[in-house]
KEVOFI-230539 format. One record per atom (N, C-alpha, C, O, CB): x, y, z. Coordinates in pm, whole numbers, plus 50000, padded with zeros to 5 digits. Each point is the difference from the previous one (the first is absolute). Glycine has a CB too. Layout:
XYZ
...
# end
This chain:
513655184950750
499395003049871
498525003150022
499354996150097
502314989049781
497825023250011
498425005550025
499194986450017
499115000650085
500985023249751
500074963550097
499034989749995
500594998050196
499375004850094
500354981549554
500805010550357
500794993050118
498955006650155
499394993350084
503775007049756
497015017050146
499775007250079
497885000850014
499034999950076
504085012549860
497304988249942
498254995249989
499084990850045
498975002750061
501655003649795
499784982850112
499694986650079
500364992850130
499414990050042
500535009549762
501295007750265
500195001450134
498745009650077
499304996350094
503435000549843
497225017649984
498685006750090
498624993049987
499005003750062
502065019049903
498984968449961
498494996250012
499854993250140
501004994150041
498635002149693
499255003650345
499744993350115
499544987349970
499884993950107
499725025350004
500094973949796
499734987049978
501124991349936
499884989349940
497865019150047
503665000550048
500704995649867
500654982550125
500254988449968
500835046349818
498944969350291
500094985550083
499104992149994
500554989249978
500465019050160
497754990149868
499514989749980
499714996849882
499624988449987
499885013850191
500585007049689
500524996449825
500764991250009
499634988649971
500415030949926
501374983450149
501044988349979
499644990150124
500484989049973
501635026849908
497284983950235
499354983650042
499524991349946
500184987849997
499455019650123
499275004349800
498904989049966
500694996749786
499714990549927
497295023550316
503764996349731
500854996349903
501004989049984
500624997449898
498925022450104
500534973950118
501254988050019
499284990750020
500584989349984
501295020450114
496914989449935
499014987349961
499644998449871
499314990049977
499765011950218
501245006249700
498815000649865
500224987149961
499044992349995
500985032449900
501714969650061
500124987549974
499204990650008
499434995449902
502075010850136
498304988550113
499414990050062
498575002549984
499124991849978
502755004450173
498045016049863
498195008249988
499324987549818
499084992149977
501915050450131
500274963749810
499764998949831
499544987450034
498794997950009
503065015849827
499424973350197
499854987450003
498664993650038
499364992749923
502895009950115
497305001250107
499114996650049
498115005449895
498984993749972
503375007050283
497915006949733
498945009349837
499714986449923
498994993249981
502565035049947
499694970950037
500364991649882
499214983650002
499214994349925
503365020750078
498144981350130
498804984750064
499035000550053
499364989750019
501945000650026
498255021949997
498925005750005
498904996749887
499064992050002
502395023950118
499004993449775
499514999349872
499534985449944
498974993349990
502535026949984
499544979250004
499704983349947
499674988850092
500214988449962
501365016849879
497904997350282
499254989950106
498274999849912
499414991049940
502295018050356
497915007049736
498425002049946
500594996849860
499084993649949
499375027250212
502264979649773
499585001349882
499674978949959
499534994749899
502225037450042
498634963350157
499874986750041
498684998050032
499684988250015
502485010250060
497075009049938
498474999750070
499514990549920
499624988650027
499865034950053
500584984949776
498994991649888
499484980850062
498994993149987
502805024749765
499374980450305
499524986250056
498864997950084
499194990749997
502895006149990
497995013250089
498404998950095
499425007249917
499125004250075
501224995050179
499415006549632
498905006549939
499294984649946
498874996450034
502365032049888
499744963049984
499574985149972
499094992050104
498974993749980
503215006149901
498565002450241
499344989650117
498965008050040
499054994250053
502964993450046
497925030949878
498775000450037
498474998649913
498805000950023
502845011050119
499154985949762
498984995749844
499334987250044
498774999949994
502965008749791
498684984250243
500214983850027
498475007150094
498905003749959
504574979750047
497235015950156
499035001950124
498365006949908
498814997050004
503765010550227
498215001749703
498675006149898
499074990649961
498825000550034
502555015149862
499194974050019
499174993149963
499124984950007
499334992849926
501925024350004
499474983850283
499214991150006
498535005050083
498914994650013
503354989449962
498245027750067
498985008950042
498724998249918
498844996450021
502925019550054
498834987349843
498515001949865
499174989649955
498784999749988
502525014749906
499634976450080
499584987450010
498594993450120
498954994449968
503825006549939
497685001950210
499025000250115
499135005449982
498904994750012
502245004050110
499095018649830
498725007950003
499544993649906
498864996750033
501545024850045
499864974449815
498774997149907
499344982350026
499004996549937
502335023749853
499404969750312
499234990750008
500464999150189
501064995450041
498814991949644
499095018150397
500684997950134
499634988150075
499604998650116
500525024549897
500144967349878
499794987250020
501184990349967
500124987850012
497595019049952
502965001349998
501454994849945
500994998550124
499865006550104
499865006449656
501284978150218
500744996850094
501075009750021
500725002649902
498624975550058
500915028350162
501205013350003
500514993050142
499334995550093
499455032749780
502714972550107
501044995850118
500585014650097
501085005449977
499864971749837
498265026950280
500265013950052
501165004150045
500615010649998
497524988250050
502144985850012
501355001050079
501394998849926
501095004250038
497534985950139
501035003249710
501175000649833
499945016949969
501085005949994
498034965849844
499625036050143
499865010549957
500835013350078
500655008449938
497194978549979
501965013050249
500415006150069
501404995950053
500585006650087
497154998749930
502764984449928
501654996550009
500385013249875
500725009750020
499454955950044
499085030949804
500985005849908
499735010649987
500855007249948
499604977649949
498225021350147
500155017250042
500985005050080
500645010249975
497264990050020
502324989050152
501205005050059
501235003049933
500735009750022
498364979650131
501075002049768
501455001849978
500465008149921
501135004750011
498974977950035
498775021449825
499795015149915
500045009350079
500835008449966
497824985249878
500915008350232
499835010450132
501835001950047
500815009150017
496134979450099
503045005049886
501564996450079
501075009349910
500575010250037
498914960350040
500605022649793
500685001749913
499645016749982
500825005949930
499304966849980
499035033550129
499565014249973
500915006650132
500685010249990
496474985749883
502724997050236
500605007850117
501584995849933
500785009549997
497144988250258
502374994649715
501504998350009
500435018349873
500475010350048
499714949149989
499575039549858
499825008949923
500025012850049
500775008249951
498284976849944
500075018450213
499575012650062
501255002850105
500395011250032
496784984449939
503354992450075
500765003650149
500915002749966
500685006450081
498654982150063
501415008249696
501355001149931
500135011249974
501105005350011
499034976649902
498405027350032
500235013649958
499645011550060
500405011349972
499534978649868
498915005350282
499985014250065
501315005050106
499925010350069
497364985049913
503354999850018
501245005150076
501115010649935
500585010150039
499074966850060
500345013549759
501085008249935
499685012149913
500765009049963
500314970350043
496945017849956
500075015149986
499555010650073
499965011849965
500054980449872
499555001150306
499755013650068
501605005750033
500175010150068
497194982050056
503874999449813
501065006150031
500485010749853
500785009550000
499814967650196
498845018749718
500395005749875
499265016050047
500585010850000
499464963449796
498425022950245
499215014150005
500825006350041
500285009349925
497704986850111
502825003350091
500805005250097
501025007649879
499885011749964
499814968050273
501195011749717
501335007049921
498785011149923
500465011449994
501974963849944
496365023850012
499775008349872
499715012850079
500075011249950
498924970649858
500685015750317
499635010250068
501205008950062
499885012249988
498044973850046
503065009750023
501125002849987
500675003249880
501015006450027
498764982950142
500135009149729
500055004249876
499575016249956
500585009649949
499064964750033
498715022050080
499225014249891
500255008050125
499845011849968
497804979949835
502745007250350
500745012650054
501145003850005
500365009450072
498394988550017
501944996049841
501415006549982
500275005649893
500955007549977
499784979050142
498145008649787
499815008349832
499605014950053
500445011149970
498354966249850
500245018750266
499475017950073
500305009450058
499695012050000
499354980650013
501944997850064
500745009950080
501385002749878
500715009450035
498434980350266
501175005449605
501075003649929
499445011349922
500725009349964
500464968150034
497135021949965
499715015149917
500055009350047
500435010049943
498484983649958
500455006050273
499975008250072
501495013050049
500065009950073
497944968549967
502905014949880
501475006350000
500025006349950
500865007950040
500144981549984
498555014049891
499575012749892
501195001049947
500345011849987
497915002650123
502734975749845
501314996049930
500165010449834
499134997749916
500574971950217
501055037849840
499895005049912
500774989749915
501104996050037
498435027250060
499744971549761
500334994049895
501315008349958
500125012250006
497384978849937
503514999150012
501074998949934
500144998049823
500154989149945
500195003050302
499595019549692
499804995049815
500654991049960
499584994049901
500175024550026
501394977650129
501014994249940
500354987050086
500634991249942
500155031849956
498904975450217
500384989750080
498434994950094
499455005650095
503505005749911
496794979149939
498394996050039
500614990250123
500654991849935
497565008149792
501894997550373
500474994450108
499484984650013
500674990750046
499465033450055
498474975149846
499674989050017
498624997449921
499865008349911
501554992450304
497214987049797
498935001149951
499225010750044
500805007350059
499464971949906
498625026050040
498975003650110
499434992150089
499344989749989
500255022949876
500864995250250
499404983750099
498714999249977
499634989549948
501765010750263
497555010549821
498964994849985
499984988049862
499074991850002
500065032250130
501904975149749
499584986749939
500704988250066
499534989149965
500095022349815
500964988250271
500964990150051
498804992850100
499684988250013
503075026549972
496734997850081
498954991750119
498834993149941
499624988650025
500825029050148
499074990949746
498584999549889
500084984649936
499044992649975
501015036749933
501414968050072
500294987749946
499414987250107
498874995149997
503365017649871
498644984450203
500014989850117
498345005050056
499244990350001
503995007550077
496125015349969
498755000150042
498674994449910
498964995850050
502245022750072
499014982149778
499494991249865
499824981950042
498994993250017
502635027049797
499744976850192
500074981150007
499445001750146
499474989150022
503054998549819
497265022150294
499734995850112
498265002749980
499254994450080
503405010850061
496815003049755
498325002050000
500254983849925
499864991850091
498895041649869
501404963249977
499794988949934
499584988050079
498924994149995
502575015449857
499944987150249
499964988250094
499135003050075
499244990950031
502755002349967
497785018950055
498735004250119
498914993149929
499574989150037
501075036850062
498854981549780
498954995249914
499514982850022
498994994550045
502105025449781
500254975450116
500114987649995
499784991350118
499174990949998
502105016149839
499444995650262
499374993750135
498765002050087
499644992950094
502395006949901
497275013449947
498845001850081
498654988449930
499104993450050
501855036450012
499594972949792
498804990149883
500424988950048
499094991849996
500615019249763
501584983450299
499764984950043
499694995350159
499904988350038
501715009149763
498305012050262
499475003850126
498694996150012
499474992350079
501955025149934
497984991349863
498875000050001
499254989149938
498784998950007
501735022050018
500214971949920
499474985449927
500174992150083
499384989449992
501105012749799
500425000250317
500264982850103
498355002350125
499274991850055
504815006849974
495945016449967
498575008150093
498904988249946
499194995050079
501315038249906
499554963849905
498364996049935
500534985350073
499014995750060
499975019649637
501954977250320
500154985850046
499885001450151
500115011350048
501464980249755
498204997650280
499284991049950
498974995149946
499175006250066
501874995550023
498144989749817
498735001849939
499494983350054
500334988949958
500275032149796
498494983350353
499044985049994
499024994749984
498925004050042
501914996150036
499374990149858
498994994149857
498735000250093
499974998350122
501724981949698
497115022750081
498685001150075
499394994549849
500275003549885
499775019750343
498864965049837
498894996349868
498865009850004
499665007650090
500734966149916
499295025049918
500075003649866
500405014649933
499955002349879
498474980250151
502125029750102
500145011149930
501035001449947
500974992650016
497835015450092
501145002149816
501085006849908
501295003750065
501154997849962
497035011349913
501384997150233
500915011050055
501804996550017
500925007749975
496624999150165
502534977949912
501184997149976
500834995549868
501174996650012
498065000850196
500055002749652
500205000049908
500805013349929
500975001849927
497204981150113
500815025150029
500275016149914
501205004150133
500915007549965
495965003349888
503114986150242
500935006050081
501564996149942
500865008849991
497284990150221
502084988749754
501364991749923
499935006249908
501115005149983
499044972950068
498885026349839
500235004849847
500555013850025
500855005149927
497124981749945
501525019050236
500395017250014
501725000150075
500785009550001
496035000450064
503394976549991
501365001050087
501104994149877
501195003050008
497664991450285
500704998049608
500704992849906
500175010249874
500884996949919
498184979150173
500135036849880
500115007849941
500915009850027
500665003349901
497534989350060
502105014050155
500785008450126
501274990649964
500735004549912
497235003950320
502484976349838
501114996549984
500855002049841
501035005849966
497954979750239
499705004449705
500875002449870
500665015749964
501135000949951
497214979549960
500925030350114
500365012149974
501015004850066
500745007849939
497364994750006
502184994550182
501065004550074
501404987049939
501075005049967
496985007750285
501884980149744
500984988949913
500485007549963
500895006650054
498314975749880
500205019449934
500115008349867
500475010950017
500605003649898
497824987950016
501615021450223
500435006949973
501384995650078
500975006949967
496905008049964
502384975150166
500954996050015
501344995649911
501185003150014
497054995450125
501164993749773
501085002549886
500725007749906
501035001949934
498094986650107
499575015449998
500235016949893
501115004750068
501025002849937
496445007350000
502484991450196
501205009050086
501274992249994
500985007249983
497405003250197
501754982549826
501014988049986
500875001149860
501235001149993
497024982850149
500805015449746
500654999649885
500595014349980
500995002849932
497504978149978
500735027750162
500755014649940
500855008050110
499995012150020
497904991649813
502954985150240
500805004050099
501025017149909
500175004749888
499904961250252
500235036449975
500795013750006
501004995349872
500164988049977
499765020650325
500715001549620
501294992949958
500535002550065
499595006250098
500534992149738
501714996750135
501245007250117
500275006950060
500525000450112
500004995649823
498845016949936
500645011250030
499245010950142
500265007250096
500544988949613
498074997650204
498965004750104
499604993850154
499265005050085
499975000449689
501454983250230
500054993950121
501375001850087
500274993550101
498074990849786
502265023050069
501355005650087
499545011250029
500545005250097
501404985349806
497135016050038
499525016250079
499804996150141
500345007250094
498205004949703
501034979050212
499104995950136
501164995350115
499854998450121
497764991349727
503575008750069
500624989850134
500695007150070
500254993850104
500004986649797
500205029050099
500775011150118
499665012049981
500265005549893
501664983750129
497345017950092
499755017949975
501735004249987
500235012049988
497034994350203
503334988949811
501355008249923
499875001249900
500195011349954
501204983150140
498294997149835
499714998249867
498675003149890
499784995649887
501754990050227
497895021849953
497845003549966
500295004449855
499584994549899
498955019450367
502364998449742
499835006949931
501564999349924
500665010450004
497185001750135
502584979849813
501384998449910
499384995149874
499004993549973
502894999950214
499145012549742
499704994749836
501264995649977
500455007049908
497785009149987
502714974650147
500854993849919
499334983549995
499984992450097
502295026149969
497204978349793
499444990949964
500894983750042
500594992349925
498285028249890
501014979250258
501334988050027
499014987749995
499045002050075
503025011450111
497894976249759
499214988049973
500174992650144
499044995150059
501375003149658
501045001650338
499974996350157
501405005450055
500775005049918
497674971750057
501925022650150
501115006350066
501254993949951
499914988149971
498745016850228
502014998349792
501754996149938
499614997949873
501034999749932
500354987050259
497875012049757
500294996449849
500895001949945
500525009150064
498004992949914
502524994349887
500765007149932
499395002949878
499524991749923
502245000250189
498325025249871
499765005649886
500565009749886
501195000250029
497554993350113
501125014049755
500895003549971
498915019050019
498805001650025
503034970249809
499305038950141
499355014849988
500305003149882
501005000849929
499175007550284
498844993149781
500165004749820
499605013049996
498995004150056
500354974449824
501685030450037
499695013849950
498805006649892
500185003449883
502164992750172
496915004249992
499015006649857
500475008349901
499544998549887
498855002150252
502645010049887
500795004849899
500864994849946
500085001649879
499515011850193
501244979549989
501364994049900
498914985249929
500354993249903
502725014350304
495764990749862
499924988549931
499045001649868
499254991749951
501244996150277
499835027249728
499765001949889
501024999049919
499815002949882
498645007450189
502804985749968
501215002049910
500274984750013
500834999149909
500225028050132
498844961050005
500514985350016
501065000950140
501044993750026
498824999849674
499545014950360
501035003850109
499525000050096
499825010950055
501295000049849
498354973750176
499355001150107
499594994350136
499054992950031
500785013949796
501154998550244
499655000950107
500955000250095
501154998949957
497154993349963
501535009450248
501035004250116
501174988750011
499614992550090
498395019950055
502904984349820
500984995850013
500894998950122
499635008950077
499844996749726
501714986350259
500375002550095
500995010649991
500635002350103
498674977049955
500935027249848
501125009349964
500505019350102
501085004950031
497824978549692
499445022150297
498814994850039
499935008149841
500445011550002
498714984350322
500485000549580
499635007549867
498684992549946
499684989950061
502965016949873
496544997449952
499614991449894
500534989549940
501194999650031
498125016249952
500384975049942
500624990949922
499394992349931
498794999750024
502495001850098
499194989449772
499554989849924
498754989350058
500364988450017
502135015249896
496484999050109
499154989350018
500374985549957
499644991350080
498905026849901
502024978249922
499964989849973
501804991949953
500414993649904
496655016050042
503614996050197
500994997050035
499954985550084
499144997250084
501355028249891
500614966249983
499544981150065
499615003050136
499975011450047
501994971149832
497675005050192
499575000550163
501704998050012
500934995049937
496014992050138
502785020650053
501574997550077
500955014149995
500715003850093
499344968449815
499785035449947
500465010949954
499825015050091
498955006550003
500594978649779
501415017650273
500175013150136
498585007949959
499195003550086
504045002549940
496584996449833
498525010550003
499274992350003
499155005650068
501105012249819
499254970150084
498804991849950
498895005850132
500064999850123
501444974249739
497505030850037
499055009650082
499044994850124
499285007150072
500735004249701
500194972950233
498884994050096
500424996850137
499454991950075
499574998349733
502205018450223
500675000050087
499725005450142
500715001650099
500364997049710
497515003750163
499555009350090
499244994350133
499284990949958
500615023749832
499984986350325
499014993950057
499785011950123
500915006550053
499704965349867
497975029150108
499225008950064
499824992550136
499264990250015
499595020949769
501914994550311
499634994750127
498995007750085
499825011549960
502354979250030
497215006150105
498825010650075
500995001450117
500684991050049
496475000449885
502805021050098
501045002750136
499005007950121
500405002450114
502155002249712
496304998150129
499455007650097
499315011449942
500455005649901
501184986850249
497055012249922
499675013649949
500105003049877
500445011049969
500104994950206
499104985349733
499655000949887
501445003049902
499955004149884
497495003350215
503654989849967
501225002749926
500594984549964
500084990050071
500425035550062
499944977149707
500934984849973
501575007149984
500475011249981
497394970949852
502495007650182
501654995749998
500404994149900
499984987850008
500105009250190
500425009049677
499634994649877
501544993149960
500905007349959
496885012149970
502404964750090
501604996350002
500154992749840
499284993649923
501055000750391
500915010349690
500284995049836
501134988650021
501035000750067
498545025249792
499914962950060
500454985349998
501734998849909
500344993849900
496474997650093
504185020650133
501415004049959
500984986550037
499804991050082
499725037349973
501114972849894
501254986449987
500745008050143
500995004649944
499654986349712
499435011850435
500545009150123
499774991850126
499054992650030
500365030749858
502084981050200
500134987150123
498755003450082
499504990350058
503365006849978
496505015649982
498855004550023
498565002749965
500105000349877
501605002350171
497064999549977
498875003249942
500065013049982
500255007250097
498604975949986
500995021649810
499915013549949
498735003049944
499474991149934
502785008550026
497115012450055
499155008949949
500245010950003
500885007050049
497934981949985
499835013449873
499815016349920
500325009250129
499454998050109
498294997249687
503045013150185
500165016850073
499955010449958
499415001349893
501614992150197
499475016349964
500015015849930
501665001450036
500404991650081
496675022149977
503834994849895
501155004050028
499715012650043
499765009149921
501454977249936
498815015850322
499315009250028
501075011050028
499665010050065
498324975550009
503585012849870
501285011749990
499825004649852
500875007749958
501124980750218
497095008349748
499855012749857
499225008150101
499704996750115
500014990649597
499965025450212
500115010849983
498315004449970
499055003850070
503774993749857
497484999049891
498644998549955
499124994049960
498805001450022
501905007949974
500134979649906
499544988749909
499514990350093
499074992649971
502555010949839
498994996250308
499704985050067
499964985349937
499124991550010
499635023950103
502504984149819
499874981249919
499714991750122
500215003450116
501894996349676
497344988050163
499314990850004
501664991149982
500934999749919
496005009249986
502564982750273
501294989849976
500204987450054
499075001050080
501855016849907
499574969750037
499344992550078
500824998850104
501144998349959
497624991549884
501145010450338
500454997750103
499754990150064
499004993249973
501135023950016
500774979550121
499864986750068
498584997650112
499545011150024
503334989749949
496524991050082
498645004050079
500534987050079
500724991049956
496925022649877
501594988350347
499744989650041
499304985049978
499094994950065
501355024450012
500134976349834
498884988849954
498775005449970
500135009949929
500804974150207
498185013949885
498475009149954
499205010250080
498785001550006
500894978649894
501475027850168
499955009350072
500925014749889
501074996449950
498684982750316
499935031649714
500255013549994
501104999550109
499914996650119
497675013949797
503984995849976
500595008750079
499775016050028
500415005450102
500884976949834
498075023949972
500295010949986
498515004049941
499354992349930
503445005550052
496655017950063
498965004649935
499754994949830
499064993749950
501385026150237
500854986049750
500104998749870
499454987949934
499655001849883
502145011550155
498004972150021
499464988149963
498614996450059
499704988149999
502635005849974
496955013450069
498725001050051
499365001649826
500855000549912
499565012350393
498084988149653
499765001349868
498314999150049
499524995550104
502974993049731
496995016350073
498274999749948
499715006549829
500285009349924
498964996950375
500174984249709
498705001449877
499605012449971
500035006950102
498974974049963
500655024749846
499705015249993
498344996749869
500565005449906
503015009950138
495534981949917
499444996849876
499885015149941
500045011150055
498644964950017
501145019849794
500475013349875
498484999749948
499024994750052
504025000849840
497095014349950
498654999449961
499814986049905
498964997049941
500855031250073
501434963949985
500004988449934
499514986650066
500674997450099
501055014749796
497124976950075
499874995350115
501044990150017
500214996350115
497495009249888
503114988449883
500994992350008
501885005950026
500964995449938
496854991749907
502245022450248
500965004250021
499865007850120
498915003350045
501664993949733
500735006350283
500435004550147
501025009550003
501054998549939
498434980950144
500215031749997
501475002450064
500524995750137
499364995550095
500335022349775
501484984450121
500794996850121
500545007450103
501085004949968
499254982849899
499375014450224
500625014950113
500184993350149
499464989450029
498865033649845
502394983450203
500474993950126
500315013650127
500335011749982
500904965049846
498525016350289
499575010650087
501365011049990
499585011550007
498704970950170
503115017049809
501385007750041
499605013049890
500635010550014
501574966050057
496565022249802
500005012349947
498734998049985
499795002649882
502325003650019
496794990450154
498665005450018
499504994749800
500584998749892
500005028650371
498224971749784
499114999949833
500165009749901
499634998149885
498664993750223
502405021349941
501235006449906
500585000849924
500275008949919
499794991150161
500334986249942
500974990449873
500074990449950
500444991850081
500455015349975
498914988549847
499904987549993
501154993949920
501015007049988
496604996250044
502384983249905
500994998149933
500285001249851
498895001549949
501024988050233
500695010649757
499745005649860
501404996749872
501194997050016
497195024850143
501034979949755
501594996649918
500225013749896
499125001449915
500594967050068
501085038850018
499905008549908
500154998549845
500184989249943
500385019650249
499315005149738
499574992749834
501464996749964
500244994249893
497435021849999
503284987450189
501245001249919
500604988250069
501014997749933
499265028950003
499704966250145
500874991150047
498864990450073
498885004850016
503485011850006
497884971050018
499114991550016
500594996450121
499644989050042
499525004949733
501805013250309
499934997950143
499055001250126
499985012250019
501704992249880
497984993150143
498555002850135
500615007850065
501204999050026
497564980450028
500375031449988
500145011650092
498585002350058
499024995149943
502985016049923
497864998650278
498915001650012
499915014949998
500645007750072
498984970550032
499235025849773
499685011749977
499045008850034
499674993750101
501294997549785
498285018250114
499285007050010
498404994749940
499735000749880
502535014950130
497104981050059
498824991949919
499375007649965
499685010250061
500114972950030
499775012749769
499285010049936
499184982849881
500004987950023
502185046350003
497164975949833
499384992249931
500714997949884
499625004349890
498485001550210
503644983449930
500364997349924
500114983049959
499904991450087
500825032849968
499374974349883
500014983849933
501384995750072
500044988950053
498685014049668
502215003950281
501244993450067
499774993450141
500704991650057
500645025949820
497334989350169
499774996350115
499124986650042
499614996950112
500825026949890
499424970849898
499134990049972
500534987750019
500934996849927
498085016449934
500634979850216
500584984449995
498784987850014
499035002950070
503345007250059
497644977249809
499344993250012
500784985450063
500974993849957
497605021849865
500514981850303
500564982350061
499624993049905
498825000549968
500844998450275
501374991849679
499854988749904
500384987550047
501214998050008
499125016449830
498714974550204
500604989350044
499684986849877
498984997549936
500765013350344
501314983849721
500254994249870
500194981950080
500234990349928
501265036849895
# end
């Protein structure tokens, strides 16, 4: 298929899917990352504290100061800054890596000089796909250099009567709180789902079937019939009653999206059969090509016909459906007169419209 052939010629497209099979662990590690600094605020307190016994001195340097109490608990603020730092410069000089690997495979994908498809959009624009993830990696860069640069001002040792180690803590306690802060910030506004599965397999960069997670069961719903109370892919393989009991041969949530590779799912329907069955093509018609369900290796594809991708429309809540045995060509479709699935001639019709509903 054109997506397929595309992303095989890219020369980075191997180390996309390397450094794509870490994103998981990449996210996780972000994540305790995040919320370590965003833990700082505690040495911002203790460095308030050290602050103010400093001052105290400067203004009577006759007052009693314990140096060796003082330079215990600088150490250990200090400490608590390296622990912070050692957690995160690893994982995002690994993130830089994916974004960079990212914005050249967006480049080298423009550089294809790919002629646009009116009717069958293949995927996002990479350059946004990369633009995305290169965004959260300026961020963490950001973020770790400002706390880099705040642990730089430590160590600070106390001297009577000047200032200097006073203002040196206020300028490093200012730097921490701010980097905290933007630590949480990153934390609280993690990726959503959807947007955090872009990242997890270059098979997958550029797919639009919205799947909340892998196997799910969901139902396909028709945008045209489900203007009539008539809606959605059934195991028949037809349209049908949306709101037929659970258990019922059409009941539409029957669906589950497996990842098989190269950006293709295996879309199996939850059939009462001594076998696993999914969606196919009946590839002995002629013209119509109905839509039917066949037997598969467990969660393996027997046959071209059960291979599948995402197609996005001008709708943002809806999809088409097309598979490599007839190219982006065709997609799947229900006609106005009968509510059986076939795959037709893609064009800009509503029959062609389907939305993943997970209920």
């Amino acid at each position: 298929m054109t997506l397929v052939r595309r992303l095989r010629a890219l020369a980075t497209f191997d180390a996309l899917r390397a450094e794509a099979a870490q994103w998981g662990a990449v996210q996780g590690r972000l994540h305790a990352a995040a919320d370590r600094i965003a833990q700082l605020r505690g040495v911002v307190a203790g460095l308030q504290q050290l602050c103010d016994e400093l001052d105290a001195v400067s203004f009577d340097p006759a007052a009693p100061f314990d140096e060796a109490t003082w330079n215990s608990g600088a150490a250990y603020l200090e400490q608590q800054l390296d622990v912070a730092i050692a957690a995160a410069a690893p994982v995002v000089a690994h993130l830089l890596v994916y974004a960079d690997v990212l914005r050249s495979s967006a480049a080298g994908y423009a550089l294809g000089g790919h002629a646009p498809n009116l009717l069958i959009r293949i995927g996002p624009a990479p350059e946004a796909v990369a633009s995305g993830l290169g965004e959260l990696a300026a961020r963490w860069r950001a973020l770790l250099s400002d706390l880099q640069n705040a642990r730089r001002i430590l160590p600070v040792t106390p001297e009577r009567p000047s200032e200097r180690p006073v203002l040196a803590i206020s300028a490093a306690m200012t730097a921490i709180a701010r980097v905290a802060a933007e630590a949480h910030a990153l934390s609280a506004a993690r990726l959503d789902d959807a947007a955090s599965r872009r990242y997890e397999t270059g098979d997958y960069l550029y797919d639009q079937c919205p799947m909340i997670s892998d196997r799910q069961w969901v139902a396909l719903v028709s945008m045209h019939w489900a203007n009539r109370n008539v809606m959605g892919l059934g195991g028949g393989v037809a349209v049908s009653d949306l709101d037929r009991p659970p258990g019922a041969e059409g009941m539409m949530d029957n669906w589950q999206f497996i990842r098989i590779g190269l950006g293709y799912w295996l879309i199996r329907h939850r059939a009462d059969r001594p076998t696993s069955a999914a969606l196919d093509i009946r590839l002995n018609a002629i013209v119509s090509f109905p839509l039917t369900l066949s037997p598969t290796d467990g969660d393996r594809p027997r046959a071209s016909g059960q291979y599948w991708r995402c197609a996005a429309t001008d709708r943002p809540d809806s999809i088409r459906l097309y598979n490599p045995h007839l190219s982006e060509a065709r997609v799947v479709d229900t006609p106005h007169d009968t509510p059986h699935a076939n795959m037709a001639d893609a064009g800009p019709f509503e029959t062609q419209y389907w939305r993943i509903l997970r209920r």
